[in-house]
C-alpha positions in Angstrom: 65.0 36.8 -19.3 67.2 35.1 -21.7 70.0 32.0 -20.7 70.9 28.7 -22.3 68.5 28.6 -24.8 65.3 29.6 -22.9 63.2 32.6 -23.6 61.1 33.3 -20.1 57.7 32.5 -21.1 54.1 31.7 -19.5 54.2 28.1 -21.2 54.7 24.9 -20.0 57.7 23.3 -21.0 58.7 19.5 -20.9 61.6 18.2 -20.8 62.8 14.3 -21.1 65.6 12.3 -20.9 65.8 8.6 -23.3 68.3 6.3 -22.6 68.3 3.5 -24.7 70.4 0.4 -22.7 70.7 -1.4 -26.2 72.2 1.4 -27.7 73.8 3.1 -24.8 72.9 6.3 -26.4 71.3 9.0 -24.0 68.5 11.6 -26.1 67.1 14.8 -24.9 64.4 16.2 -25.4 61.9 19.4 -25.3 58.1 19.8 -26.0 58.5 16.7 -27.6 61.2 17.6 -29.7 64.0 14.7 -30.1 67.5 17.0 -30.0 69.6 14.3 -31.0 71.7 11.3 -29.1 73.5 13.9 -26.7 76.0 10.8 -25.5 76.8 7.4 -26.9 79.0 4.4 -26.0 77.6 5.5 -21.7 78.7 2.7 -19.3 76.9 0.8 -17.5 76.1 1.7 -14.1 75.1 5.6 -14.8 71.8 7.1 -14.6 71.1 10.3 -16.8 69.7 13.4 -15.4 68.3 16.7 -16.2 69.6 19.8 -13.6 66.9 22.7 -13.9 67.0 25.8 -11.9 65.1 28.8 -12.5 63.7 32.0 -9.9 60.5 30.6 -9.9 58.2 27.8 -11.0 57.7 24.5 -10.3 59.2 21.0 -11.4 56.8 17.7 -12.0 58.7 14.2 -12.4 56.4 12.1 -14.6 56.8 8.6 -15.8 56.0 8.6 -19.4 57.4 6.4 -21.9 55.0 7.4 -24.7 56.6 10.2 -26.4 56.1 11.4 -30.2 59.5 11.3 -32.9 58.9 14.7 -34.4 61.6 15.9 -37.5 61.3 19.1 -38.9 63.6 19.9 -42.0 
């Protein structure tokens, strides 16, 4: 099953969100992978989000601020 991106697969994928208030930039990312500032110059008073919908599965909200910059060339 193929769609936005995603091959179906028996892995667990993360996926994060980093807004940076200082910046105002929002980041996305996947298995730890920054994707690049996705928005810049966001107001004040927003909250990003993530929408995910799949057949089946299951969704777990963590808290984690430690993630790991990774750059491959």
């Amino acid at each position: 099953m193929k769609g936005y991106g995603c091959i179906y697969t028996d892995k667990e994928i993360t996926l994060g969100i980093r807004f940076d208030h200082s910046k105002r930039t929002v980041s996305f990312y996947k298995n730890g992978i920054n994707h690049g500032i996705a928005f810049r110059n966001v107001p004040s008073g927003l909250t990003p989000s993530i929408d995910v919908w799949f057949q089946e599965g299951q969704v777990e909200i963590q808290n984690n601020a430690n993630f790991e910059e990774k750059v491959y060339l």
